[in-house]
C-alpha atoms as an extended CHARMM CRD file, in Angstrom:
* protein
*
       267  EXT
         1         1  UNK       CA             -4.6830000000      -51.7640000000      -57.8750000000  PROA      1               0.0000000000
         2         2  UNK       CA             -4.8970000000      -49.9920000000      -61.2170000000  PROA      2               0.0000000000
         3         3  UNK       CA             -7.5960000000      -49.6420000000      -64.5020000000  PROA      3               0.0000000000
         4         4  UNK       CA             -4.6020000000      -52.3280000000      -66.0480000000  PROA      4               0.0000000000
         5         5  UNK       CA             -5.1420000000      -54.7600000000      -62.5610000000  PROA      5               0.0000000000
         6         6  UNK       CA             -8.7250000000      -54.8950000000      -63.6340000000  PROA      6               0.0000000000
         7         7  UNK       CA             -7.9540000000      -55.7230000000      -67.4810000000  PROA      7               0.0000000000
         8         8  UNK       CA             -5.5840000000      -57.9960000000      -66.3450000000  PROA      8               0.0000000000
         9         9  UNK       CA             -8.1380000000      -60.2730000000      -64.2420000000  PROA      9               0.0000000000
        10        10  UNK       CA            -10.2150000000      -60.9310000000      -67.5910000000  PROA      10              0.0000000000
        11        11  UNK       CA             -9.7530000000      -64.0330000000      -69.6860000000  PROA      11              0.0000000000
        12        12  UNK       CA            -11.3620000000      -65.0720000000      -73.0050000000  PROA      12              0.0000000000
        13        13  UNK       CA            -13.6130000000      -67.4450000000      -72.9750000000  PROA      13              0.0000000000
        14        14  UNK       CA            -14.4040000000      -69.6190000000      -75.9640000000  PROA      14              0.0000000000
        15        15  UNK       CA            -16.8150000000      -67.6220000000      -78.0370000000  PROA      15              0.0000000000
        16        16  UNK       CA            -17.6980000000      -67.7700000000      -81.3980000000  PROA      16              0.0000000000
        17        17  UNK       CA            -19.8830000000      -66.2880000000      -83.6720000000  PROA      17              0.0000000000
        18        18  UNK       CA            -21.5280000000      -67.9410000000      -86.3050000000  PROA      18              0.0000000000
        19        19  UNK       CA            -23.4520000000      -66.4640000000      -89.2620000000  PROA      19              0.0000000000
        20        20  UNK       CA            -26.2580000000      -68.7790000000      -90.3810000000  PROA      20              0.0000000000
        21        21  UNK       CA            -27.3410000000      -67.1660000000      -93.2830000000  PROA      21              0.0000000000
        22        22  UNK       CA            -28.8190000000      -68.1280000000      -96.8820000000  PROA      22              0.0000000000
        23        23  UNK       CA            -26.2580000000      -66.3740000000      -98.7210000000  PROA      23              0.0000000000
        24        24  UNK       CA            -27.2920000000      -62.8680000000      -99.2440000000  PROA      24              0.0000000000
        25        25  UNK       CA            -25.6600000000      -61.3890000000      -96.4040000000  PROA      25              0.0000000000
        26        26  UNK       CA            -22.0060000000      -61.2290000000      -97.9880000000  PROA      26              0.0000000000
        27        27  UNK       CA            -21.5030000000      -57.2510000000      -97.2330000000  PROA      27              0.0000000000
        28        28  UNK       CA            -22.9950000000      -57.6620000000      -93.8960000000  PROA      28              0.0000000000
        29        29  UNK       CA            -20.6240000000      -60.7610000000      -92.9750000000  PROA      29              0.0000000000
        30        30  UNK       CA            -16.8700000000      -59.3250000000      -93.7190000000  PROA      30              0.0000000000
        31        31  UNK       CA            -18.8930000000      -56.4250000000      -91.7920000000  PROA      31              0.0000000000
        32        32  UNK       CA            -18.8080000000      -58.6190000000      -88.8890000000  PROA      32              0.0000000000
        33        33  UNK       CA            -15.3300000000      -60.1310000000      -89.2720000000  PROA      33              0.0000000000
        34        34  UNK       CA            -13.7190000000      -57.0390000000      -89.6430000000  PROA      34              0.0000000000
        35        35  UNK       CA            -14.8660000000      -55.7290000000      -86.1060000000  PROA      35              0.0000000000
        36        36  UNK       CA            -13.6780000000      -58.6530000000      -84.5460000000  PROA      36              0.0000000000
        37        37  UNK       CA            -10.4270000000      -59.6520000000      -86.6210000000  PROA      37              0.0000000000
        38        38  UNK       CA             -7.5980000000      -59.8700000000      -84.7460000000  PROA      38              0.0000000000
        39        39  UNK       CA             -9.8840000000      -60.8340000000      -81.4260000000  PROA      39              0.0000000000
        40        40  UNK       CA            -10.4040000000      -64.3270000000      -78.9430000000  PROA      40              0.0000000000
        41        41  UNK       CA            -13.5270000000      -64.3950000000      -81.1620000000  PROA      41              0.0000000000
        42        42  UNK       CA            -13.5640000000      -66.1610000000      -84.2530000000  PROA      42              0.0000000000
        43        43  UNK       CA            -16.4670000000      -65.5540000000      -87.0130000000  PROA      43              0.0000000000
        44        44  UNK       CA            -17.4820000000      -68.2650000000      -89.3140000000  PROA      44              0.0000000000
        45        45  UNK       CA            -20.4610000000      -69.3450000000      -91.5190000000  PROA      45              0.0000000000
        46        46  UNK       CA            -22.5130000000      -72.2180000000      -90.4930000000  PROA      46              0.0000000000
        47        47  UNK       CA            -25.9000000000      -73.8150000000      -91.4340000000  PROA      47              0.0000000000
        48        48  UNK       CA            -29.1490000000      -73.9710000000      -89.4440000000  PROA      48              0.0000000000
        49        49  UNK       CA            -28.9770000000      -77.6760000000      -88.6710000000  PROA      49              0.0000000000
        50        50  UNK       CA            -25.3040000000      -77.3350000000      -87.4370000000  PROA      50              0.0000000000
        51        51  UNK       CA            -26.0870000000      -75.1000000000      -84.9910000000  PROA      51              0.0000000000
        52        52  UNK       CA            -27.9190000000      -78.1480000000      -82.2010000000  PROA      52              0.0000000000
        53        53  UNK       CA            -31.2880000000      -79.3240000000      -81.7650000000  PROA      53              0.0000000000
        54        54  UNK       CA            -31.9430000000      -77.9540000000      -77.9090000000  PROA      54              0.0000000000
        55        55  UNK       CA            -32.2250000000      -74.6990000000      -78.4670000000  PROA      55              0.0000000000
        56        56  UNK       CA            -33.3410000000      -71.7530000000      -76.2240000000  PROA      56              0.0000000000
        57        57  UNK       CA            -36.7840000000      -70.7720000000      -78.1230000000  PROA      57              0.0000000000
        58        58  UNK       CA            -35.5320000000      -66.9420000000      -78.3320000000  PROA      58              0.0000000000
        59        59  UNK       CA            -32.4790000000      -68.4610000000      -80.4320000000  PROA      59              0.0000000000
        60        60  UNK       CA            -34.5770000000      -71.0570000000      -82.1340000000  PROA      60              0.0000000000
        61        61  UNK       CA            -37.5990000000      -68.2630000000      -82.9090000000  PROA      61              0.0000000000
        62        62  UNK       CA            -34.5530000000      -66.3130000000      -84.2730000000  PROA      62              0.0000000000
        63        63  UNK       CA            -33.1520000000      -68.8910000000      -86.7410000000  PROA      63              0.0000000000
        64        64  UNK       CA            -36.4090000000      -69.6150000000      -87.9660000000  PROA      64              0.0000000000
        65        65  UNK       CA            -38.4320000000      -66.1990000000      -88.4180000000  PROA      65              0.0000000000
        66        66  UNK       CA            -35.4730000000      -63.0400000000      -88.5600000000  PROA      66              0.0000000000
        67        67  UNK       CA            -33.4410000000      -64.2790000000      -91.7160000000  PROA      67              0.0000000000
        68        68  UNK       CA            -29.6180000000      -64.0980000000      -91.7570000000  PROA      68              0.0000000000
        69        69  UNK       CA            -28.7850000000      -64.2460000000      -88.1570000000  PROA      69              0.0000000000
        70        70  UNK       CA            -25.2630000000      -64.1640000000      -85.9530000000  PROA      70              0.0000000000
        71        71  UNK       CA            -25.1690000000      -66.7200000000      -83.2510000000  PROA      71              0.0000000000
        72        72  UNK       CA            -23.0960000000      -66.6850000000      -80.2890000000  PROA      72              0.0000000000
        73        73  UNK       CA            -21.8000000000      -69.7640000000      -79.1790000000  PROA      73              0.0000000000
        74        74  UNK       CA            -19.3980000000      -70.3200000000      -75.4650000000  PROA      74              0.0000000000
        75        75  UNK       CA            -17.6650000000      -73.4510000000      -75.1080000000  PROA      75              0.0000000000
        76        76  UNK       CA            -19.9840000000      -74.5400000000      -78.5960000000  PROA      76              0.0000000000
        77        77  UNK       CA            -23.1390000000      -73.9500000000      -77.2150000000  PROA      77              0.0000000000
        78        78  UNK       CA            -25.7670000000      -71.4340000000      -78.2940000000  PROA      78              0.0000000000
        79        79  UNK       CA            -26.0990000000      -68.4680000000      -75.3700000000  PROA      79              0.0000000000
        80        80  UNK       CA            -27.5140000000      -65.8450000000      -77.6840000000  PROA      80              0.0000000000
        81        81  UNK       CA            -28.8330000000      -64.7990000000      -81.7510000000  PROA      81              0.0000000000
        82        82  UNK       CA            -29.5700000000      -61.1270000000      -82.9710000000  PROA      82              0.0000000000
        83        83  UNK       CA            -30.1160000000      -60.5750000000      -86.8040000000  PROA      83              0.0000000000
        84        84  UNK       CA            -27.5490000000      -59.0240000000      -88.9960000000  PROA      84              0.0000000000
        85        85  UNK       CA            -29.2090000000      -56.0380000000      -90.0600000000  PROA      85              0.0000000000
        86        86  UNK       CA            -29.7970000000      -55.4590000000      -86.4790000000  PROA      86              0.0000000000
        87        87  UNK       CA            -25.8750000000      -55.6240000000      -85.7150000000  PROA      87              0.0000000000
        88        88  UNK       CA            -25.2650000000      -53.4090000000      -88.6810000000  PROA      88              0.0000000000
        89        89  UNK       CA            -26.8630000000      -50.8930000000      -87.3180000000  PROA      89              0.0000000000
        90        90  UNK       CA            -25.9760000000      -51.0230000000      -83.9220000000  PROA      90              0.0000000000
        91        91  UNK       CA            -21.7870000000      -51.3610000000      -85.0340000000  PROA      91              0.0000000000
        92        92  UNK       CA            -22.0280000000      -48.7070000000      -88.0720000000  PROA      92              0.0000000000
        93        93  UNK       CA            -25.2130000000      -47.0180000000      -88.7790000000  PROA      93              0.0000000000
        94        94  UNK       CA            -25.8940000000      -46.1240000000      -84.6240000000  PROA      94              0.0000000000
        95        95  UNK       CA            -22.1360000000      -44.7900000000      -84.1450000000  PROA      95              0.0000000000
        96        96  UNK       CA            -22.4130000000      -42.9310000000      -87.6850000000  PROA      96              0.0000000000
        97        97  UNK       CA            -25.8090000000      -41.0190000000      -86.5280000000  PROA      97              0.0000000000
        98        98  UNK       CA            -25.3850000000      -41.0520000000      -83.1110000000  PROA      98              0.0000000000
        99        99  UNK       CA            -21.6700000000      -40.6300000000      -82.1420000000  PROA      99              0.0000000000
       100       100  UNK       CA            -21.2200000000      -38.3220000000      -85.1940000000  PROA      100             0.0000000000
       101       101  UNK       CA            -24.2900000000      -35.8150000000      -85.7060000000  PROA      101             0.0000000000
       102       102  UNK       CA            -26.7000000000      -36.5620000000      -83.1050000000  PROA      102             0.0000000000
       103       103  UNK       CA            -29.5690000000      -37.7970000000      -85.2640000000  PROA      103             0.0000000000
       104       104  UNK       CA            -30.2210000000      -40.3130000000      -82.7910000000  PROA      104             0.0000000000
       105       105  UNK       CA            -31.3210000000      -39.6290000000      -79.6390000000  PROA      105             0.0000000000
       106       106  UNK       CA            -31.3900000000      -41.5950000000      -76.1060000000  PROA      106             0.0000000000
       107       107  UNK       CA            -33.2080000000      -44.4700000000      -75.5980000000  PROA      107             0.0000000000
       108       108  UNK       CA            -32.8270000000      -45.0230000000      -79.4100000000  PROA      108             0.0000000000
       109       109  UNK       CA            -29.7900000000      -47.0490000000      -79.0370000000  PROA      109             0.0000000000
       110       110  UNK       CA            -30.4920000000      -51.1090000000      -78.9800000000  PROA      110             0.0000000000
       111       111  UNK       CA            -27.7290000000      -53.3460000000      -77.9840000000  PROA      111             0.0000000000
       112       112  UNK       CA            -27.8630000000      -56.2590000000      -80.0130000000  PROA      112             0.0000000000
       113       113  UNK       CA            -28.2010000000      -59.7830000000      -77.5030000000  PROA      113             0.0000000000
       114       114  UNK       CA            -24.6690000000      -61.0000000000      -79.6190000000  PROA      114             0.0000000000
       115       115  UNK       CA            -22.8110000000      -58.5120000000      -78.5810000000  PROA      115             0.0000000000
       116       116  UNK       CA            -24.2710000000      -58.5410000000      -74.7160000000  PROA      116             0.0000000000
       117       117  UNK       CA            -23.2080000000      -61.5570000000      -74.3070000000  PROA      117             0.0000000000
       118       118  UNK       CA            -19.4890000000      -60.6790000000      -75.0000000000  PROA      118             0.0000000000
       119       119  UNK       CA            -19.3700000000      -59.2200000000      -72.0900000000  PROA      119             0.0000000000
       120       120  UNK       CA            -16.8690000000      -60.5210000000      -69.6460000000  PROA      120             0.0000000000
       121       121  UNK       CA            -14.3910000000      -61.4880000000      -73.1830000000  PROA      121             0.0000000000
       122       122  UNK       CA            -11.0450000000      -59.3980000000      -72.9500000000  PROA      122             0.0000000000
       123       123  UNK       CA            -10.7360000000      -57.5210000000      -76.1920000000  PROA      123             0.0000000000
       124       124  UNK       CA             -8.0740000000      -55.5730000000      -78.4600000000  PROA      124             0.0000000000
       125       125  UNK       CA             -9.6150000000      -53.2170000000      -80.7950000000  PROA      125             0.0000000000
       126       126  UNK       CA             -7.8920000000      -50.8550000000      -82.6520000000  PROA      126             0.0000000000
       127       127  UNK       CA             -9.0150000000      -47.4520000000      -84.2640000000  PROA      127             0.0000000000
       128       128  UNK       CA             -8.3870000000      -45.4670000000      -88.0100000000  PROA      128             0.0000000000
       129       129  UNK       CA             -6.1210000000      -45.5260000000      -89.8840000000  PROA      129             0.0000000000
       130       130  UNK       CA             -5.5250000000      -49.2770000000      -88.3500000000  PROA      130             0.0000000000
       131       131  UNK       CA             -8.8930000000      -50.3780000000      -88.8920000000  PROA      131             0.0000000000
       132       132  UNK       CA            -12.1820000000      -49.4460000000      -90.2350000000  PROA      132             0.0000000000
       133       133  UNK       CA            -14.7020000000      -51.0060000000      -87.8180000000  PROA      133             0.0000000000
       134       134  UNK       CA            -13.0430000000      -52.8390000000      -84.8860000000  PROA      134             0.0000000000
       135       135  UNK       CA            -13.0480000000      -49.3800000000      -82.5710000000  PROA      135             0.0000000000
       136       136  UNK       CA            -16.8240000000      -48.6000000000      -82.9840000000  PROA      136             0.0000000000
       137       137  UNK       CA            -17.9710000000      -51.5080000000      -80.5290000000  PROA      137             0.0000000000
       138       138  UNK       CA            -16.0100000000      -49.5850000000      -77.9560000000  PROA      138             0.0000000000
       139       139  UNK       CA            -18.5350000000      -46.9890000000      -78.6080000000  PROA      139             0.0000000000
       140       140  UNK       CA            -21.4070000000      -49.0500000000      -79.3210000000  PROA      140             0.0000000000
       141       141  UNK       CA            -21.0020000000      -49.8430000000      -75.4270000000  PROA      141             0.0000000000
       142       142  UNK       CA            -20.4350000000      -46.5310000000      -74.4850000000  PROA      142             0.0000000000
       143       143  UNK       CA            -23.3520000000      -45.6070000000      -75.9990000000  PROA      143             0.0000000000
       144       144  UNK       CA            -25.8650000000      -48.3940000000      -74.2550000000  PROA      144             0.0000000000
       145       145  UNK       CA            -23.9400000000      -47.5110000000      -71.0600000000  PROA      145             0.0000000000
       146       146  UNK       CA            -24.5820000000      -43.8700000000      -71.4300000000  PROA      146             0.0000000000
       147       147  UNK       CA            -28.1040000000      -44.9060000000      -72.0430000000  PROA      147             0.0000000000
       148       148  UNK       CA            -28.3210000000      -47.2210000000      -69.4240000000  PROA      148             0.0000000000
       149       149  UNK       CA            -27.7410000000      -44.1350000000      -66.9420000000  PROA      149             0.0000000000
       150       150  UNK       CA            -29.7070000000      -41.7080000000      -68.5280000000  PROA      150             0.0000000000
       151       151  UNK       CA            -32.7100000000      -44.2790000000      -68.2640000000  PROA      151             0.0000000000
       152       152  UNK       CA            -32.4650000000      -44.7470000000      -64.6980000000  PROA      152             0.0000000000
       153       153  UNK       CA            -32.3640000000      -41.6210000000      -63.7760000000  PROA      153             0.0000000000
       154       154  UNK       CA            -30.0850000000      -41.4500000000      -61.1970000000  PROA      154             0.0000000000
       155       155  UNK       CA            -26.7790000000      -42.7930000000      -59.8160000000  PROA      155             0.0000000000
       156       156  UNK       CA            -23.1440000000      -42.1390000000      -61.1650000000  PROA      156             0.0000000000
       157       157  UNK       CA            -21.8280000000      -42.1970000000      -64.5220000000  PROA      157             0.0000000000
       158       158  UNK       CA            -17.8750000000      -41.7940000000      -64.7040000000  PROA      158             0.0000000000
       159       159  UNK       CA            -16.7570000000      -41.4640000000      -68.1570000000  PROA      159             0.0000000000
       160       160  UNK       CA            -13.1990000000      -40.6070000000      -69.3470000000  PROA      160             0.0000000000
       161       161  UNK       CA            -12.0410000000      -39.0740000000      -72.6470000000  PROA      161             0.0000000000
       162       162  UNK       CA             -8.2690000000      -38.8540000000      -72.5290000000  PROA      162             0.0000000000
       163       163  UNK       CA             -8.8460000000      -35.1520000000      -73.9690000000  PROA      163             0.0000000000
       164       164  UNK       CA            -11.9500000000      -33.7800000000      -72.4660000000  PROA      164             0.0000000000
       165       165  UNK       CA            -12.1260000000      -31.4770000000      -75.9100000000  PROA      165             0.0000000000
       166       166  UNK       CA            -13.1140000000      -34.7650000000      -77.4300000000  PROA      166             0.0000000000
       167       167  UNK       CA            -16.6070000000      -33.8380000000      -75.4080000000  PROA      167             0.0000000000
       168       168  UNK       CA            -17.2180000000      -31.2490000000      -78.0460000000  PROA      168             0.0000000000
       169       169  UNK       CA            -15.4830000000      -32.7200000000      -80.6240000000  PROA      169             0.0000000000
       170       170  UNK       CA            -18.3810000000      -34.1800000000      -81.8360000000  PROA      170             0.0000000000
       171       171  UNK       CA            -22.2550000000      -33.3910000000      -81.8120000000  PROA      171             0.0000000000
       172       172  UNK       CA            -23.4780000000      -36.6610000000      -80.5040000000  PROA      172             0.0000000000
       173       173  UNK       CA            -20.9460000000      -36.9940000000      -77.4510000000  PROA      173             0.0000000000
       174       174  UNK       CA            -21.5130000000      -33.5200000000      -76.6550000000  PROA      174             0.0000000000
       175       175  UNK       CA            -25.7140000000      -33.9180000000      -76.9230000000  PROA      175             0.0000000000
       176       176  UNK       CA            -25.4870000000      -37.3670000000      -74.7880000000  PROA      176             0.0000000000
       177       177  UNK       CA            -23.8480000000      -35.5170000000      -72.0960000000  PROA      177             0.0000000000
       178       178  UNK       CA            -26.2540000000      -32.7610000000      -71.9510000000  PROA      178             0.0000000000
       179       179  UNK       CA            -29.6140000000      -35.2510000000      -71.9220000000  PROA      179             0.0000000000
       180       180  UNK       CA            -27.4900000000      -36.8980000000      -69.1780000000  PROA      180             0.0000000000
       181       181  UNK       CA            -27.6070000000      -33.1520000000      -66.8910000000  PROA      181             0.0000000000
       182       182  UNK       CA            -31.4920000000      -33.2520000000      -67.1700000000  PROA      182             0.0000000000
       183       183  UNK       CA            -31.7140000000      -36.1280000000      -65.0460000000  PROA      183             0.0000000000
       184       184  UNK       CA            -30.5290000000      -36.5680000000      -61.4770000000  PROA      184             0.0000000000
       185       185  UNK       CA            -27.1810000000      -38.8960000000      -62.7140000000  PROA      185             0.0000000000
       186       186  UNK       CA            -23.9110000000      -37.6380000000      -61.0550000000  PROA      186             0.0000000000
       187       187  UNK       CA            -21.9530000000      -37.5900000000      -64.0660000000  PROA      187             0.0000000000
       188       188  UNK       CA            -17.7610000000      -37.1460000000      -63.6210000000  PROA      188             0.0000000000
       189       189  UNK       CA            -15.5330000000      -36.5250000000      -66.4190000000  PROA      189             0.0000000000
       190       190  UNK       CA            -12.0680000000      -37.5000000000      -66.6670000000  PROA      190             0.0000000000
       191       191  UNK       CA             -9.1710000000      -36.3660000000      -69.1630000000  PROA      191             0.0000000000
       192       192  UNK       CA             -6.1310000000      -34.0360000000      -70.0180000000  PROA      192             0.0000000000
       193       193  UNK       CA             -7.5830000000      -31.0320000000      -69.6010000000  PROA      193             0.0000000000
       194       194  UNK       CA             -7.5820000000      -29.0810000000      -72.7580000000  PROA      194             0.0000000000
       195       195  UNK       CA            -10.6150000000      -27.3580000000      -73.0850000000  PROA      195             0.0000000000
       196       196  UNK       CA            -13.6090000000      -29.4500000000      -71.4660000000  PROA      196             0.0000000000
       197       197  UNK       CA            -16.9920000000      -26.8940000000      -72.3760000000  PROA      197             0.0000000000
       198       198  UNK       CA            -17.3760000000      -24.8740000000      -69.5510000000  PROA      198             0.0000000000
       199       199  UNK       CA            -21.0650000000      -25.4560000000      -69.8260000000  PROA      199             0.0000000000
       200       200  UNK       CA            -21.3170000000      -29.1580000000      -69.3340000000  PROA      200             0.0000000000
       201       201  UNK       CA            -22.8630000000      -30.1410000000      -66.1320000000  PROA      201             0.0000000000
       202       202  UNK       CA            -20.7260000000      -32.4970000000      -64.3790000000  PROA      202             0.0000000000
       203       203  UNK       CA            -17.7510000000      -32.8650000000      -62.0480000000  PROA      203             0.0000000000
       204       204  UNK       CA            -14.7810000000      -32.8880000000      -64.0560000000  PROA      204             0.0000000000
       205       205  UNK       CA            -11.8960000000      -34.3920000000      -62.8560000000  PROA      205             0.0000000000
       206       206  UNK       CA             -7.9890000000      -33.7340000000      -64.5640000000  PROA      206             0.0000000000
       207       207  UNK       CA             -4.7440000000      -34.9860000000      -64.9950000000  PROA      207             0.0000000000
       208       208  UNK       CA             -1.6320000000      -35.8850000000      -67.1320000000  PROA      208             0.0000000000
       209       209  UNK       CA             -1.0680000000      -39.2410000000      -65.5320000000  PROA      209             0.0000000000
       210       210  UNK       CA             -1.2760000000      -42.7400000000      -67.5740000000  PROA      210             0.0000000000
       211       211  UNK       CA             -4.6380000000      -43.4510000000      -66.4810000000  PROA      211             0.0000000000
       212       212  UNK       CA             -5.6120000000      -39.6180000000      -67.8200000000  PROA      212             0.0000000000
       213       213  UNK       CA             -3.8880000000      -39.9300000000      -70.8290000000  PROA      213             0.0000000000
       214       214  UNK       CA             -4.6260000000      -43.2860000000      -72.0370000000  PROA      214             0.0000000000
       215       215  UNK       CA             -8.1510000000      -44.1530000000      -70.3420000000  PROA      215             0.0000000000
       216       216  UNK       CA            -11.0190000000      -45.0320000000      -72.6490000000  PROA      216             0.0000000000
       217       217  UNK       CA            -14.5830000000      -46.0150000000      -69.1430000000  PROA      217             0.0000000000
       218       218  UNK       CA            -17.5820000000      -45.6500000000      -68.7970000000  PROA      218             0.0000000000
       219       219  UNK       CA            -18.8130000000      -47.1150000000      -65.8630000000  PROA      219             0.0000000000
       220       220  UNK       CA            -22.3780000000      -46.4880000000      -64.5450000000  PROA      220             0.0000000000
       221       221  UNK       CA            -23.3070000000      -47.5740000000      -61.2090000000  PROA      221             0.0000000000
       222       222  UNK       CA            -27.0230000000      -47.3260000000      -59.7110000000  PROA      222             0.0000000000
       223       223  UNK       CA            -28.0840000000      -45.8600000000      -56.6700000000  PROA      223             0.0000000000
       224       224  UNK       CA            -30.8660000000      -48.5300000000      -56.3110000000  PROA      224             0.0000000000
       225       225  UNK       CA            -30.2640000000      -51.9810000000      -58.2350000000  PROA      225             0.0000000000
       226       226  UNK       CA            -33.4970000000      -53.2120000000      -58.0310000000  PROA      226             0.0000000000
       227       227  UNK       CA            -34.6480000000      -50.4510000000      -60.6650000000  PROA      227             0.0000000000
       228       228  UNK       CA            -35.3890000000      -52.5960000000      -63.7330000000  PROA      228             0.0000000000
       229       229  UNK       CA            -33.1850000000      -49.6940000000      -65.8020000000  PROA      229             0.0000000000
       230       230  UNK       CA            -30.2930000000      -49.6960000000      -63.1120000000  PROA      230             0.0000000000
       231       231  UNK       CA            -28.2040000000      -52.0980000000      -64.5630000000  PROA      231             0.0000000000
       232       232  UNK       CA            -24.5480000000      -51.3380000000      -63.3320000000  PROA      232             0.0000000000
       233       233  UNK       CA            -22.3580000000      -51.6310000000      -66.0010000000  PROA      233             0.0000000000
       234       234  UNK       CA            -18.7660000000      -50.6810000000      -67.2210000000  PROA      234             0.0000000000
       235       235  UNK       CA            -16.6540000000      -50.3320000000      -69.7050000000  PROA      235             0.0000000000
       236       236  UNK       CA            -12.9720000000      -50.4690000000      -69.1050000000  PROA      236             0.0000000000
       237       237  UNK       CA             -9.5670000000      -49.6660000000      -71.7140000000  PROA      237             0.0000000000
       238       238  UNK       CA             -6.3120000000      -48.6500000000      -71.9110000000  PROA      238             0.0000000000
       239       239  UNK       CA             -4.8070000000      -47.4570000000      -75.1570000000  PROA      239             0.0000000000
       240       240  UNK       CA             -1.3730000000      -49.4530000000      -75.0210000000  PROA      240             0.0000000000
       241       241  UNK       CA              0.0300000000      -47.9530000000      -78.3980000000  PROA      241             0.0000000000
       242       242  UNK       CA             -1.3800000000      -45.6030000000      -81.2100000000  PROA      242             0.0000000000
       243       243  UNK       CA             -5.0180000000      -46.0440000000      -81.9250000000  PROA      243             0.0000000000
       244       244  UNK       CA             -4.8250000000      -49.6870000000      -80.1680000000  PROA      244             0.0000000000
       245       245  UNK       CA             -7.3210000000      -50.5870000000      -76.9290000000  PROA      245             0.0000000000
       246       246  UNK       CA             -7.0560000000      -52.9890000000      -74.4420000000  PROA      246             0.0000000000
       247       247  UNK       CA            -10.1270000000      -54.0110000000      -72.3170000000  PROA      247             0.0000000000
       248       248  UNK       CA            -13.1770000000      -55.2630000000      -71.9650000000  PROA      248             0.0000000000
       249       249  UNK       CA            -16.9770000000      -54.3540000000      -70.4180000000  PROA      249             0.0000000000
       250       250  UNK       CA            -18.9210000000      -56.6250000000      -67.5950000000  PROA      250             0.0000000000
       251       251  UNK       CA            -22.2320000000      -55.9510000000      -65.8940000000  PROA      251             0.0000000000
       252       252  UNK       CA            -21.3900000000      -58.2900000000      -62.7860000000  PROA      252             0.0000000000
       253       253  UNK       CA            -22.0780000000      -56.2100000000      -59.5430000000  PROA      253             0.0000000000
       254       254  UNK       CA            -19.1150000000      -56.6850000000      -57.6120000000  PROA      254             0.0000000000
       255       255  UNK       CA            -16.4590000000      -55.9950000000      -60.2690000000  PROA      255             0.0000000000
       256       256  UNK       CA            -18.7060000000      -52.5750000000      -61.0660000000  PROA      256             0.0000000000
       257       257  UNK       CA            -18.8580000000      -51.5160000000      -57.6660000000  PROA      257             0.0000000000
       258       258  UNK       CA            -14.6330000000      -52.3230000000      -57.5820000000  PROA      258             0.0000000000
       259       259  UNK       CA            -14.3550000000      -50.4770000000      -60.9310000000  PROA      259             0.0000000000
       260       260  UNK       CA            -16.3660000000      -47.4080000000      -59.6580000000  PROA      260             0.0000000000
       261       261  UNK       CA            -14.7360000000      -47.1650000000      -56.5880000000  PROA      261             0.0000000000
       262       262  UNK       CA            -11.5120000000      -47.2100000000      -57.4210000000  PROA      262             0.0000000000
       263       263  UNK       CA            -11.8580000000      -44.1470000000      -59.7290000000  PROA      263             0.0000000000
       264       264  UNK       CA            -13.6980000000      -42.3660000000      -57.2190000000  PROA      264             0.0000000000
       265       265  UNK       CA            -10.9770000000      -42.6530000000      -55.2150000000  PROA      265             0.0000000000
       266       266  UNK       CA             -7.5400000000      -42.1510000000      -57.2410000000  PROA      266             0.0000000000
       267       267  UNK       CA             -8.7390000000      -40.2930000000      -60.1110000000  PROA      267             0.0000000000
């Protein structure tokens, strides 16, 4: 078993995305489609009426009250809505704050109900110079993951960098990490080990194998699941060339539990 075994076992179910909006949203739209081009997940426009008549009332109260909306539809069928704005500024104006300066803090970070329910999908995302937007979901999800742990309270957050400098490479990361020490979360680190800050609170764990190198989890798992916060999560990528990620992120207990403890015990 290896981080790739795990990617491997994912498929792609048939999502799509739909933008039922009344024209206005232009900017907002090729916002969307360029963090998902190239993926299983197409993005398209689509009226109201289009969308079915047996709705679940959170989509339906969506559609009819919060304006342009996305709308994320498995197999054709509605599973979940979240406003544009509201995915603009969990994709770019959340990672440019947060990730970047720190301006946000934790439990500021909302996770739009689109892009929960992508969990599960198997994704290729790559990074600048490649592309603009496609990378930041990876860190949108890091982020909520992060958050998730630092809201429970407890439990085990293992996070790898490939360079654990990347820690303090930027305010946010580093900031995130250091509201994560105030709590009782066993946080581990993982990366090439080229300068992780000797402050930082946490069990830090090096190497130079693949799985150092070209690692991009989080993966959270609670000590007690019945916490309404303790959501066991993870986040799971390889970097297969330059800038490119392979993976995906899944909140189903078994396949966290799996996840976790296989890092626990080879890295």
């Amino acid at each position: 078993m290896t981080l790739r075994s795990f990617i491997d076992d994912v498929g792609s179910p048939d999502r799509t995305i739909a933008i039922v909006a009344d024209g206005s949203t232009g900017p907002l739209a090729e916002m969307l489609s360029d963090a998902f081009a190239g993926q299983p997940i197409a993005v398209e426009r689509a009226e109201a009426g289009s969308i079915g008549s047996d709705l679940d009332p959170e989509i339906d109260d969506a559609l009819a009250t919060e304006g342009d909306t996305a709308v994320l539809l498995e197999d054709g069928q509605p599973v979940a809505a979240s406003p544009m704005r509201t995915l603009y500024d969990a994709i770019l104006a959340i990672n440019s704050d947060l990730f970047v300066t720190g301006a946000r803090g934790m439990g500021e970070i909302a996770f739009p109900d689109v892009l929960a329910g992508l969990e599960g999908t198997r994704l290729r995302l790559r990074g600048y110079p490649l592309a603009h937007k496609e990378k930041l979901l990876l860190i949108v999800v890091s982020r909520y993951i992060e958050q998730r742990a630092w809201a429970a309270g407890s439990g085990t957050l293992r996070s790898a960098f490939q360079q654990l400098s990347r820690i303090d490479d930027e305010i946010g990361t580093y900031e995130t990490y250091a509201e994560l020490a105030e709590t009782d979360v066993d946080v581990h680190v993982y990366g090439v080990d080229d300068g992780c800050p000797p402050e930082l609170d946490a069990t830090v764990h090096t190497g130079t194998g693949p799985e150092y190198r070209d690692g991009w989890f989080v993966v959270f798992d609670p000590d007690d699941r019945r916490a309404p916060d303790a959501v066991g999560t993870a986040l799971v990528c390889l970097e297969t060339e330059p800038r490119v990620w392979d993976g995906f992120w899944t909140t189903d207990p078994d396949r966290v539990t799996r996840i976790a403890d296989y890092i626990a015990r080879e890295l």
